[in-house]
C-alpha positions as CSV (number, residue, x, y, z in Angstrom):
1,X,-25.0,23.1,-42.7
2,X,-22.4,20.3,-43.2
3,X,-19.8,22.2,-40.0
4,X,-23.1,22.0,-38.3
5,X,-23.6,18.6,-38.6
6,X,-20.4,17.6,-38.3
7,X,-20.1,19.4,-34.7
8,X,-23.3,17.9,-33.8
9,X,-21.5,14.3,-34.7
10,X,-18.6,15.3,-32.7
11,X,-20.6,15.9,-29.5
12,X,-22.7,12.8,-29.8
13,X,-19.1,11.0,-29.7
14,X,-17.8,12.6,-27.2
15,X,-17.3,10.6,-24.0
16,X,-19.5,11.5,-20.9
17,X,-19.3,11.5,-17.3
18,X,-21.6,8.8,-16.3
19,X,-21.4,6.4,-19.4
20,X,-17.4,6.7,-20.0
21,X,-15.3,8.4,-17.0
22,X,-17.7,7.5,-13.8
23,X,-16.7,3.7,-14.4
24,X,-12.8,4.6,-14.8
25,X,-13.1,6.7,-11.6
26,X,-14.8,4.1,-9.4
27,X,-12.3,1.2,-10.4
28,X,-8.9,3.3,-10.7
29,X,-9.7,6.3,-7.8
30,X,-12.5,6.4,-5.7
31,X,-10.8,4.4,-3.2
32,X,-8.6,7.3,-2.0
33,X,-10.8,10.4,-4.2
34,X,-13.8,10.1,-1.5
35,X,-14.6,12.1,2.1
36,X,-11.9,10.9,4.9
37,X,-9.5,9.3,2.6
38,X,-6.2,10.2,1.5
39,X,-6.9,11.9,-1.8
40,X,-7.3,15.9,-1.2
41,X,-10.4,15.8,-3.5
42,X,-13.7,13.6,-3.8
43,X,-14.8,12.1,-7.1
44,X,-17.4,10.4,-6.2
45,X,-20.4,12.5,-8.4
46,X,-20.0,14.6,-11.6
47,X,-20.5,17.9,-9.1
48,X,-17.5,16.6,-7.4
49,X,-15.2,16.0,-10.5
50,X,-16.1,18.4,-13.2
51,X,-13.8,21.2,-11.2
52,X,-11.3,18.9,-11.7
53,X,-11.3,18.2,-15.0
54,X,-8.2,19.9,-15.9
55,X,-6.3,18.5,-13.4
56,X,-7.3,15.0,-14.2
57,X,-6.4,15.7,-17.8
58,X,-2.8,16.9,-16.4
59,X,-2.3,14.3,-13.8
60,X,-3.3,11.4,-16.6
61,X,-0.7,12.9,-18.9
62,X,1.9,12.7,-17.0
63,X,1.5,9.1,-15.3
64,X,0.9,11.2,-12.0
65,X,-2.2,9.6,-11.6
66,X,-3.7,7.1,-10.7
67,X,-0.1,6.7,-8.6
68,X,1.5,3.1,-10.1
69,X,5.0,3.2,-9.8
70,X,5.9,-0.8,-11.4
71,X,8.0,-1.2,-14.5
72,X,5.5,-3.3,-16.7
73,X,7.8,-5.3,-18.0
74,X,8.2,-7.1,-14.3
75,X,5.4,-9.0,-12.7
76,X,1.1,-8.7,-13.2
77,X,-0.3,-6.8,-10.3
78,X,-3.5,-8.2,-8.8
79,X,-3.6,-4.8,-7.6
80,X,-2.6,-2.2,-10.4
81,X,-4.1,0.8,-10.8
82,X,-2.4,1.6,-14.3
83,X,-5.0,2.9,-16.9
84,X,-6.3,-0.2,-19.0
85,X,-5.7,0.6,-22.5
86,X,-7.9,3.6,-24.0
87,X,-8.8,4.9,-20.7
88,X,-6.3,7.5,-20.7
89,X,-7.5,8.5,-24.3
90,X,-11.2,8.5,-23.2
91,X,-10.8,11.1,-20.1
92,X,-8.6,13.2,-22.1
93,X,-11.3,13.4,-25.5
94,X,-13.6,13.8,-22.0
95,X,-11.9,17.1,-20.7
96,X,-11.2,18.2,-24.1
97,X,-14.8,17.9,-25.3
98,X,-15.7,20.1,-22.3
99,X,-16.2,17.6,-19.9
100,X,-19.7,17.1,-20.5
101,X,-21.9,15.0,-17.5
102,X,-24.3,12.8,-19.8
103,X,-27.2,11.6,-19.2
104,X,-27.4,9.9,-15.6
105,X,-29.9,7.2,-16.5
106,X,-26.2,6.2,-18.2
107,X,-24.4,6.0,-15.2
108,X,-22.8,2.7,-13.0
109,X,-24.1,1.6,-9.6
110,X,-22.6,3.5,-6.7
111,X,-19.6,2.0,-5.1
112,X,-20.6,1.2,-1.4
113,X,-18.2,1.9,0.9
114,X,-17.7,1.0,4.9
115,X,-17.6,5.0,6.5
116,X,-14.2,5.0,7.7
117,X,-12.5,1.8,6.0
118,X,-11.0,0.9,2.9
119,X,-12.0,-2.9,3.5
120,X,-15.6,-4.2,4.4
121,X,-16.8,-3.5,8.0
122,X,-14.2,-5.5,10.2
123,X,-14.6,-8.5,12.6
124,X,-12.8,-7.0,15.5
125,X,-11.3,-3.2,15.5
126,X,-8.6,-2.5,18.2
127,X,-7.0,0.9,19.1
128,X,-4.4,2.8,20.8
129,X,-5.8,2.9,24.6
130,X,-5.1,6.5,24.0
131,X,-4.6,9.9,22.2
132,X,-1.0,10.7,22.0
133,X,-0.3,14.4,21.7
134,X,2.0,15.1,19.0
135,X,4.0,18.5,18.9
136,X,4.0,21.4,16.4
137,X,7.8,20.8,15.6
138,X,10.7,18.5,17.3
139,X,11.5,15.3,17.0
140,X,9.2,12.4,18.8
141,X,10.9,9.2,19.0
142,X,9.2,6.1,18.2
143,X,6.2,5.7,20.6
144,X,5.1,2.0,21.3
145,X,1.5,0.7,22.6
146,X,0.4,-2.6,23.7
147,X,-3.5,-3.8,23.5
148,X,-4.4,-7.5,24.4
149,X,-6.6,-9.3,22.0
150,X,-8.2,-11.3,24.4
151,X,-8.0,-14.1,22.5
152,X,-9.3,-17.5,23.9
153,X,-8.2,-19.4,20.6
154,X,-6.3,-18.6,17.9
155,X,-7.1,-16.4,15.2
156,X,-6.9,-16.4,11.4
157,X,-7.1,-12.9,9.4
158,X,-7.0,-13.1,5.6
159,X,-8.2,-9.0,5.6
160,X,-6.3,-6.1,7.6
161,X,-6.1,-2.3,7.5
162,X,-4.1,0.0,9.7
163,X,-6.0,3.7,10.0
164,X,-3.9,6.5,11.1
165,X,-6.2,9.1,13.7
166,X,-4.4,11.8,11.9
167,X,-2.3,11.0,8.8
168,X,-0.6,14.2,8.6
169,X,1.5,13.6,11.3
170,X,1.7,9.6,11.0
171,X,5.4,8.6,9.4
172,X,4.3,5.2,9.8
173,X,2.5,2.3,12.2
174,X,3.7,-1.5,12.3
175,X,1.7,-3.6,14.3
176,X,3.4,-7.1,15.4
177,X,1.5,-9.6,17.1
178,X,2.9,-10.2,20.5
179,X,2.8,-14.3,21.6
180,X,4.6,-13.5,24.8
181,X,8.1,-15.6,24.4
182,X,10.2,-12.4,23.6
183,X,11.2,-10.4,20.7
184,X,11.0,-13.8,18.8
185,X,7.5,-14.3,19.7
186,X,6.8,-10.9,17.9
187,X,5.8,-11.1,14.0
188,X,4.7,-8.4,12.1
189,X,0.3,-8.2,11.3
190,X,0.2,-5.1,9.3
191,X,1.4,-1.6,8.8
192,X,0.3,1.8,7.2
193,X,3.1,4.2,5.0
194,X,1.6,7.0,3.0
195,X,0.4,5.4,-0.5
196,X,-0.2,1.3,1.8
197,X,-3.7,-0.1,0.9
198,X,-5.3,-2.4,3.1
199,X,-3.8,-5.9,3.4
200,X,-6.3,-9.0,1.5
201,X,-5.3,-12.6,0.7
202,X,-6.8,-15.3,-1.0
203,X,-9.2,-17.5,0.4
204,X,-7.3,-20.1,2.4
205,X,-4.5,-17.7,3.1
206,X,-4.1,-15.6,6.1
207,X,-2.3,-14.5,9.0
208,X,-2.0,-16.1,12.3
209,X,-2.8,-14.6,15.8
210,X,-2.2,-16.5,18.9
211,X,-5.0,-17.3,21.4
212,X,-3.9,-14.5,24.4
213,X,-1.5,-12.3,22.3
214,X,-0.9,-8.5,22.5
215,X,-1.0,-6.0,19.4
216,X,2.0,-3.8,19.4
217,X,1.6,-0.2,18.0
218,X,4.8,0.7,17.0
219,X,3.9,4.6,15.7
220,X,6.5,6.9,14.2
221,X,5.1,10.7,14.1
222,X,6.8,13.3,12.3
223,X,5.5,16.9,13.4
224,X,3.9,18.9,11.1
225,X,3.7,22.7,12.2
226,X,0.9,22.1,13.9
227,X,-0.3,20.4,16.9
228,X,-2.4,17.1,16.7
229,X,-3.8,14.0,18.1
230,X,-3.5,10.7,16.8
231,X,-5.3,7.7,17.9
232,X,-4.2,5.1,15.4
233,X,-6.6,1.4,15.2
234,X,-6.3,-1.5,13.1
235,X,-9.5,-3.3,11.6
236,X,-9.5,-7.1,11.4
237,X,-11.5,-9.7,9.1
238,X,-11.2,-13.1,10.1
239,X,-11.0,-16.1,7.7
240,X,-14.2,-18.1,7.0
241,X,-12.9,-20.8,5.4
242,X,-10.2,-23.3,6.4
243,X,-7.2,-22.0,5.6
244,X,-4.0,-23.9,3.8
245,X,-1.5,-21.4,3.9
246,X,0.4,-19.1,6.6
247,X,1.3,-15.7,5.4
248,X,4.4,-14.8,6.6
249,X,6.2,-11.2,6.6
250,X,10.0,-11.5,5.7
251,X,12.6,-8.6,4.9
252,X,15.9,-7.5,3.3
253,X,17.3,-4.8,5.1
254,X,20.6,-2.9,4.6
255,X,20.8,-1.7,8.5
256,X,24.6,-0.8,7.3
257,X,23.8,1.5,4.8
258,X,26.3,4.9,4.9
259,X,25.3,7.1,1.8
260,X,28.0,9.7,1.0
261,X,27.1,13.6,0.8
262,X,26.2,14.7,-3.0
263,X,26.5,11.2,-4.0
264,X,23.4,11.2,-6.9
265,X,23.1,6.9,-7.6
266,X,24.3,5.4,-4.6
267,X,23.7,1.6,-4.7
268,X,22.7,-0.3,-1.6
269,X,22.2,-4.3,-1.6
270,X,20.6,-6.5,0.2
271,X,19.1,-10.3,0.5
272,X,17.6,-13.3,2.7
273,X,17.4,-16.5,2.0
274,X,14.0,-19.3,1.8
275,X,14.8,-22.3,3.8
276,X,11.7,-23.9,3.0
277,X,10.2,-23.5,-0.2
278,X,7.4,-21.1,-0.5
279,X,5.0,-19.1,-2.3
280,X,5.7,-15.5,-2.6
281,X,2.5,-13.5,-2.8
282,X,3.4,-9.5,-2.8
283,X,6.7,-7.0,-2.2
284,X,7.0,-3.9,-0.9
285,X,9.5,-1.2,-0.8
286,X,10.7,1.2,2.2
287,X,13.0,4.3,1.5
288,X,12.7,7.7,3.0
289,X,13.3,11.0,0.9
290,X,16.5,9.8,-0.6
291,X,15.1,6.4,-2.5
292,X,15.6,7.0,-5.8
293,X,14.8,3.3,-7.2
294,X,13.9,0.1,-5.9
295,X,14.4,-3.4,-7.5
296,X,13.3,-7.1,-6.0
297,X,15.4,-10.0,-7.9
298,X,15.1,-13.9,-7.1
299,X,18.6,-16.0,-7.5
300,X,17.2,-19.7,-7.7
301,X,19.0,-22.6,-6.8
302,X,19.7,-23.4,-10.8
303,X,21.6,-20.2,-10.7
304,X,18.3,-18.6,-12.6
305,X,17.9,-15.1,-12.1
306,X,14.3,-13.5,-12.5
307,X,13.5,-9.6,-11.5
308,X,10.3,-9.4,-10.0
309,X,9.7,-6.1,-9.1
310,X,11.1,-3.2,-10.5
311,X,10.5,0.4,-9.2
312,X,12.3,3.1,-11.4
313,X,10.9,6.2,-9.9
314,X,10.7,5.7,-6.1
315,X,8.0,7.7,-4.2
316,X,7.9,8.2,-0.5
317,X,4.6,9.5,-0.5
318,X,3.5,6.4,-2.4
319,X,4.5,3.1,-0.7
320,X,1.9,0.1,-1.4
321,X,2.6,-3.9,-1.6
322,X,2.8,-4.8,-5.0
323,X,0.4,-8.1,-4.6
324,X,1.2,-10.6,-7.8
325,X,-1.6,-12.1,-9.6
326,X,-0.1,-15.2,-9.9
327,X,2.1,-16.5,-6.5
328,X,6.1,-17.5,-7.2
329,X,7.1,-20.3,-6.3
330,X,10.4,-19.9,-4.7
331,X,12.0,-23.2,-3.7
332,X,14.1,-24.0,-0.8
333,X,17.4,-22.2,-1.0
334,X,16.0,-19.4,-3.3
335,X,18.1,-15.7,-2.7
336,X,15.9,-12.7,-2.6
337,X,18.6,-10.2,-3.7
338,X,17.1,-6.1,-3.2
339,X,18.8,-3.2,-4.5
340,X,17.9,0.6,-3.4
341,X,19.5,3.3,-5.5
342,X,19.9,6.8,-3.2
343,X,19.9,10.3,-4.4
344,X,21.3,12.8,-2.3
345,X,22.5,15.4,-4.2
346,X,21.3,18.8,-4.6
347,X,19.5,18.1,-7.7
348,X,17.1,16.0,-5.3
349,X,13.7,18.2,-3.9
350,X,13.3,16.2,-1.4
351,X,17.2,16.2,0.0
352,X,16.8,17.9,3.5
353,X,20.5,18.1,3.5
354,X,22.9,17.6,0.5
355,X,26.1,17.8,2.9
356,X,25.3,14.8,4.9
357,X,26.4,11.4,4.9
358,X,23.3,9.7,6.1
359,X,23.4,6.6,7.6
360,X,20.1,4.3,8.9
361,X,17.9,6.1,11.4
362,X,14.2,6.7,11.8
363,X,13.8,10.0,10.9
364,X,12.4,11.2,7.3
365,X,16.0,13.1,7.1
366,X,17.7,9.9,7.9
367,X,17.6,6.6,5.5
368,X,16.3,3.2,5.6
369,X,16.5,0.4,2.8
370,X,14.0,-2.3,3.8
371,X,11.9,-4.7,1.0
372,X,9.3,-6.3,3.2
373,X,7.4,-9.3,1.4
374,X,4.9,-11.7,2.1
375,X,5.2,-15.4,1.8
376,X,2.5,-18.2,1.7
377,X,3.8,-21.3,4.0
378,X,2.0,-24.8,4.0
379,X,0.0,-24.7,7.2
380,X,1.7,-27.7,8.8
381,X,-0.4,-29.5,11.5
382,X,-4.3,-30.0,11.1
383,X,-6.7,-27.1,12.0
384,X,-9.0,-27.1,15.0
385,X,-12.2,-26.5,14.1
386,X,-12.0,-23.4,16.4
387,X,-9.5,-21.4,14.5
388,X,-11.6,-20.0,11.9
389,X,-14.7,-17.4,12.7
390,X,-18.1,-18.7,11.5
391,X,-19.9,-15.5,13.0
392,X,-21.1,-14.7,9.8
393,X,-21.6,-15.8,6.2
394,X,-18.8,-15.9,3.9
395,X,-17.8,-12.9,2.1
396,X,-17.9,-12.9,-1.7
């Protein structure tokens, strides 16, 4: 009688699906685990993720999932999707218990979600004019589209997300607003790279589009074996309240970079310098096959040194902005320093070619060492009243 009771205490204990794991799932993986997202697999309902219970166990184990590739030690994420503590114990004493489903009286309120977005239902959506055709195999080279806003006034957009038609063939998109004076009138809106969540500031932050610019698609496909069609579009969520600060897209690139063959840590450097002071708001890293690691560093004026990203096991197939909870100052004369570590010896899964020395190109089997980051700039002049969309109430 006492095993008896005991197992019947045991089960009573035991975590369930809608009480215990359902709330995990919606905060840490529903975003990408749902119909016409990224994940291969929905979690949306017990039915869903019981199947999968194994796999979750394994995937948790092994830091796999949910994918979060910061040193801790660096920075607070505003948007980390590490495992608070005791919720990777709970899903594992879930799976191991038999994954049981509860009672659903027990369980959270749905997450709603915009069908086919990531952020709420945008202000404006704009899109490639046009399918492009991308091949079974071969090489396409970068394929660019221009779409006029139609902008009578100027715009600010404190919410953006870049959707891929087809993500199986997408490398990436960038899409620069265009102002018209030249390649200096273009500045960079937003972008999509496997693993890049939609783009949100803080109220009083966002970006700036010009009254009568164009959005440039820049779209790099990779073919995948199969034929497809991509018709890329971009989502945009204007700002409802007046906004104080310009976000502004800066970059360290190492354009130079020559990586010998077989060479398994090859070290790659690169900074820019503030010339105003600013605020820096989030970081993110670009390597192709070969990144290996990735580190962001500030070198004050004082001669300080802080490290404020750190990115030990680099993941092409994973490349979000790492958005910090609390902005960095970084006064005037400040050095963003960014090293890229390279493996491209055999050892590496991922090498398509040991033998080569690779140099920058925009090809997966080529290299690129880029760390893009946002800044937050004092909007400088007042703001018409005009700039800011009062179409409808302010989001929460």
């Amino acid at each position: 009688m006492t095993l008896v009771f005991a197992s019947a205490a045991v089960a009573a204990s035991a975590p369930t699906f809608h009480k215990d794991i359902e709330p995990i799932l919606q905060n840490r993986c529903q975003g990408c685990h749902r119909p016409g997202e990224a994940a291969p697999m929905s979690l949306l309902s017990y039915k869903e993720a019981r199947p999968w219970a194994k796999a979750i166990r394994g995937a948790v184990l092994s830091g796999k999932m949910p994918p979060w590739h910061a040193d801790p030690h660096y920075g607070k994420f505003s948007n980390d999707l590490s495992l608070a503590p005791g919720e990777k114990e709970t899903l594992v004493a879930w799976v191991d218990s038999g994954a049981p489903e509860g009672d659903p009286v027990n369980a959270p309120k749905p997450r709603s979600f915009v069908d086919g977005w990531s952020i709420p239902k945008p202000d404006m959506i704009f899109e490639m004019p046009e399918e492009f055709a991308v091949p079974a195999s071969g090489t396409v080279n970068y394929q660019y589209f221009t779409v006029p806003t139609g902008f009578t006034e100027d715009k600010w957009v404190e919410t953006v997300e870049v959707r891929p038609g087809d993500r199986s063939v997408v490398h990436h998109a960038i899409v620069m607003v265009d102002s018209g004076d030249g390649w200096r009138g273009q500045e960079y809106l937003a972008g999509y790279a496997p693993g890049m969540t939609p783009q949100f500031w803080k109220p009083g932050q966002a970006r700036l589009i010009k009254a009568g610019s164009c959005l440039v698609f820049q779209m790099h496909y990779t073919a995948s074996g199969k034929a497809s069609k991509d018709r890329t579009r971009i989502g945009l969520i204007f700002a409802r309240r007046p906004v104080k600060e310009q976000i502004v897209a800066m970059q360290a690139a190492a354009h130079w970079l020559s990586i010998p063959p077989g060479a398994p840590g090859y070290r790659v450097e690169a900074s820019t310098t503030m010339h105003e002071t600013v605020q820096l708001v989030g970081m993110r890293a670009h390597m192709h096959l070969r990144g290996k690691s990735f580190v962001f560093r500030a070198v004050y004026p004082t001669g300080e040194t802080e490290t404020l990203l750190d990115i030990p096991r680099y993941d092409f197939e994973w490349q979000p902005y790492y958005y910090l909870q609390t902005p960095k100052l970084l006064p005037r004369g400040t050095r963003i320093e960014c090293a890229a570590v390279y493996d491209n010896s055999p050892n590496n899964p991922h090498n398509p070619d040991p033998e080569a020395t690779v140099s920058w190109g925009p090809q997966s089997w080529d290299e690129m060492m880029i760390g893009w980051f946002d800044v937050a700039m004092a909007v400088r002049k007042p703001l018409a009243r005009r700039s800011f969309d009062r179409t409808s109430p302010d989001r929460p």
